[in-house]
MARLOLO-127861 format. One line per 2 residues: their letters; for each residue x, y, z of C-alpha. Coordinates in steps of 0.25 Angstrom, whole numbers. Example, Ala and Ser with C-alpha at 12.3 -4.5 7.8 and 13.67 -1.06 7.14 Angstrom:
<recs>
as) 49/-18/31 ~ 55/-4/29
</recs>
This chain:
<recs>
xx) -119/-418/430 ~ -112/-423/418
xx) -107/-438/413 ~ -94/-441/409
xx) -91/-453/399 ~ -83/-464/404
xx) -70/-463/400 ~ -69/-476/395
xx) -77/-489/393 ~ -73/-503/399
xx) -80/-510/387 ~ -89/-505/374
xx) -103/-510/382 ~ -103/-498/391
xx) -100/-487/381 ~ -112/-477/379
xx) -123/-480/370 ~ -122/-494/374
xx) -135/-501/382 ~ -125/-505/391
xx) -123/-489/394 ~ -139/-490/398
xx) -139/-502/407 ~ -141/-494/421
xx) -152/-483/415 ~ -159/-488/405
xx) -167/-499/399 ~ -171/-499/384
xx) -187/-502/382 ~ -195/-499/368
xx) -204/-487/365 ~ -216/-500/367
xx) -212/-500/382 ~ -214/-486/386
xx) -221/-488/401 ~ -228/-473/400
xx) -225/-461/410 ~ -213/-454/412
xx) -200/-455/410 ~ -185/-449/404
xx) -184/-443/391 ~ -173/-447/382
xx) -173/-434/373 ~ -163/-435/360
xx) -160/-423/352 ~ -151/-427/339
xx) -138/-435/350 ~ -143/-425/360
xx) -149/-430/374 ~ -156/-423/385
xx) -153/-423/398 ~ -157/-418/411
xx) -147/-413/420 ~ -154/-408/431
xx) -148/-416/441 ~ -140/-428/435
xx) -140/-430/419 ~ -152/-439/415
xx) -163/-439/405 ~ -176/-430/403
xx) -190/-433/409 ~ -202/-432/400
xx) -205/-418/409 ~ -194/-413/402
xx) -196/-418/388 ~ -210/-412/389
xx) -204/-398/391 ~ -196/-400/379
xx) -208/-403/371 ~ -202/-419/369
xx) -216/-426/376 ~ -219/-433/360
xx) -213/-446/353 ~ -203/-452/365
xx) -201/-465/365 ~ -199/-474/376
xx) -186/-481/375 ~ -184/-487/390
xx) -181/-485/402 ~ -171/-474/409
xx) -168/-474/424 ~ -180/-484/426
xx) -189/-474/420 ~ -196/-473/404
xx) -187/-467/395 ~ -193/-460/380
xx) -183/-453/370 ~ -187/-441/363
xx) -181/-436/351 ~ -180/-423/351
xx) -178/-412/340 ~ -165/-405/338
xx) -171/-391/339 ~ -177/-393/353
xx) -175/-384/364 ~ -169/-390/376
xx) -173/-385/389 ~ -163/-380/399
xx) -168/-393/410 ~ -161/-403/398
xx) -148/-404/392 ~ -145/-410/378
xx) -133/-419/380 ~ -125/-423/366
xx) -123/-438/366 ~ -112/-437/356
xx) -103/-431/365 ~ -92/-433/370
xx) -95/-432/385 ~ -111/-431/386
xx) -110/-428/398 ~ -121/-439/401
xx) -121/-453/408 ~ -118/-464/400
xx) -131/-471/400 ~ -140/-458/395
xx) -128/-455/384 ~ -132/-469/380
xx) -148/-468/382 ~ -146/-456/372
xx) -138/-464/362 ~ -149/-475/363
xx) -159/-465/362 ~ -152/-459/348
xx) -153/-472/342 ~ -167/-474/346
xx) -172/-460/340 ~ -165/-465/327
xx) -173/-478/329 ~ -184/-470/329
xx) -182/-461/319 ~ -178/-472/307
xx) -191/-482/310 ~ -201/-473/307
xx) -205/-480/294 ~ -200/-495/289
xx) -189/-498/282 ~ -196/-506/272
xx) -209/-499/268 ~ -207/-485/275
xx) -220/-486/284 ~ -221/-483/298
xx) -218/-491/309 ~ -221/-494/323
xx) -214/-500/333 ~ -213/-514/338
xx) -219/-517/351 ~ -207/-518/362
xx) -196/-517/352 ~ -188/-506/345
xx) -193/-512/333 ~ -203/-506/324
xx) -212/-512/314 ~ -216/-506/300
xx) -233/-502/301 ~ -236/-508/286
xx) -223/-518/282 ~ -221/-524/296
xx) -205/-524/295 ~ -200/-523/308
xx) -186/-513/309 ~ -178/-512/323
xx) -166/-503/327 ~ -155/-503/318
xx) -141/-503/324 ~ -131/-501/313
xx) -118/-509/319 ~ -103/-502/315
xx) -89/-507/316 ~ -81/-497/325
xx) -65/-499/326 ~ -52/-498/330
xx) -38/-500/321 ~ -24/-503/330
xx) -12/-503/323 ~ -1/-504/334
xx) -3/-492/344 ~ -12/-487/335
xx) -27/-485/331 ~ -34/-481/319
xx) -42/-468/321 ~ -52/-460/310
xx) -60/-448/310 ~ -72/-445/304
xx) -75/-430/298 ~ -86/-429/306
xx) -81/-433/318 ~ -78/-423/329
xx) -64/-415/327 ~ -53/-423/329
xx) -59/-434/333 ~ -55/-448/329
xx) -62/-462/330 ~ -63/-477/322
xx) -67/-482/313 ~ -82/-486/311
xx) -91/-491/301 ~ -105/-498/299
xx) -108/-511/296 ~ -111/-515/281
xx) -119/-526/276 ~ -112/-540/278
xx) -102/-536/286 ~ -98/-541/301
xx) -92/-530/310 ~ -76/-535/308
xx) -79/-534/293 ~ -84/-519/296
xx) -73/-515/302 ~ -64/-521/290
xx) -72/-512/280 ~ -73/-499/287
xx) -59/-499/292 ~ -54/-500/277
xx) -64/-492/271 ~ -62/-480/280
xx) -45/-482/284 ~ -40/-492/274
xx) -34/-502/283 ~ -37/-515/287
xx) -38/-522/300 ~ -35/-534/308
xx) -42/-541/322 ~ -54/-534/321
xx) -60/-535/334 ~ -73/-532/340
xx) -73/-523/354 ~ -86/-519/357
xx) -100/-510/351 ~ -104/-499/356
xx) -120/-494/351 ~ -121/-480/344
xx) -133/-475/343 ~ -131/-463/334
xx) -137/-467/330 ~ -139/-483/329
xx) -124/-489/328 ~ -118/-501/335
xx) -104/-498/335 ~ -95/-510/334
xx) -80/-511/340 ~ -69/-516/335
xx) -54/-514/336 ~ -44/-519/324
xx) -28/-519/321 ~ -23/-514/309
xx) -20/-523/298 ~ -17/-513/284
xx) -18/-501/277 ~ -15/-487/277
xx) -26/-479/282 ~ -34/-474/270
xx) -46/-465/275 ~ -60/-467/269
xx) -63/-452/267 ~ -78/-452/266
xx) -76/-457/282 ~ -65/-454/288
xx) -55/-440/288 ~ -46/-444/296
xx) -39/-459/302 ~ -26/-463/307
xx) -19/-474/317 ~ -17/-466/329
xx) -6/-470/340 ~ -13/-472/355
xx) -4/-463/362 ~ -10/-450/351
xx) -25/-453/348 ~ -33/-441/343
xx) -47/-438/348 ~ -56/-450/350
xx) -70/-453/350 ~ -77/-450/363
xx) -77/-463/373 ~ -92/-463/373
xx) -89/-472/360 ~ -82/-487/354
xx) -74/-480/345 ~ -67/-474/358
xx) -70/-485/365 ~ -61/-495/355
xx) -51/-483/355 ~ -49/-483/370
xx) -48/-498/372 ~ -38/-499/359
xx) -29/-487/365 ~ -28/-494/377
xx) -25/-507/372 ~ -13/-503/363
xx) -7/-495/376 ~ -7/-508/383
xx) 0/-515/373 ~ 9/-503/372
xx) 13/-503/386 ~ 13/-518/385
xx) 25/-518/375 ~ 31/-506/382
x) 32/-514/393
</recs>
């Protein structure tokens, strides 16, 4: 059996990666909590899942991640289906027997239900947890974790460090029936998206979305509006939304960026970001609205 993403989203909460994607299967707990005994396996290799398909699409048991040699250094993160849930990180050379399937989660159509395409995604931000809090910020010791919390406190200095989320400005430029759309080199072929950028010190979001608008296009840009915020874990983002209207400028491309961007009419957009995403998301509700108020002036 396979998934099918929605085709669209009624609001920004219920888009993949979002807890609210999680609500009905799982329930986040801290590596502390682990009850003991059994349970499903949550097995990562690099944005790869694995699944089990033998009947409908769900994760691993332990049983299996024996055979597979993946029994050491899990971690309980909560639990799946009412039942312990450990993630495993595992190597990108390991063999993967024929009773599991790898699943990219990239994709556009992973094929998976919602809610084990986001447990992956939360599961890729927690091995990156992992893998950057090894030793302190401050003095380069080891350190442990803090009991019942994701936290993790420094063995000699005592500093205590807790997953970082880096928060982004993501947004989208009208300009009558049109909307602002870019590429980036390294993007798929063809494929268009928005504008995005990181937060930088001192700034609030609208201020962001000032900046990295005219650094990247040139332009500038009136009602800045906040929409909505999608997590991405890839691998620890918090994307915010945002759309705008065109103030001044002539699009200037910042090279280093971008290689390619132009205001595209609704009626002749090119390829776009897969609808697992905001930047698609903001796109859809902002091609919808310009056809209303282009059939209301028709009319």
């Amino acid at each position: 059996m396979s998934y099918k993403l929605p085709d669209g989203y009624a609001n920004c909460e219920l888009l993949p990666f979002n807890r609210k994607a999680l609500d009905d299967d799982f329930v986040l707990s801290t590596p502390s909590q682990d009850p003991g005994g059994g349970g499903y396996r949550l097995m990562l290799q690099g944005t790869r899942v694995l699944v089990d398909r033998t009947e409908d699409i769900n994760l691993p048991r332990d049983e299996q991640a024996m055979e597979l040699g993946a029994d050491q250094d899990s971690i309980f993160i909560g639990h799946w289906k009412g039942v312990p849930c450990r993630l495993q990180h595992l190597s990108r050379t390991a063999s993967i027997p024929q009773s599991l399937h790898a699943t990219n989660i990239l994709d556009n159509e992973p094929g998976l239900p919602l809610s084990l395409l986001s447990l992956a995604g939360l599961g890729n931000s927690i091995l990156h947890w992992e893998r950057t809090s090894c030793c302190c910020d401050n003095c380069g010791e080891k350190m442990g974790r803090i009991n019942s919390e994701w936290g993790k406190k420094c063995s000699a200095c005592g500093s205590q460090h807790y997953p970082r989320i880096h928060p982004c400005i993501i947004v989208l430029v009208r300009r009558n029936n049109e909307i602002l759309l870019v590429r980036k080199p390294e993007w798929a072929p063809g494929r268009f998206g928005l504008v995005a950028g990181f937060v930088e010190f001192g700034e609030n979001l609208e201020q962001t979305v000032v900046r990295e608008l005219f650094e990247e296009t040139g332009i500038t840009v009136t009602n800045i509006c906040y929409q909505g915020s999608q997590s991405w874990p890839f691998p620890s983002q918090l994307m915010t939304g945002f759309t705008a209207d065109y103030s001044s400028g002539e699009i200037k491309l910042q090279d280093n960026e971008l290689s390619e961007g132009n205001w595209y009419s609704i009626d002749n957009l090119p390829q776009l970001p897969p609808r697992r995403s905001i930047a698609r998301w903001l796109i859809d509700m902002a091609v919808n609205d310009l056809q209303i108020d282009t059939n209301r002036i028709k009319g």
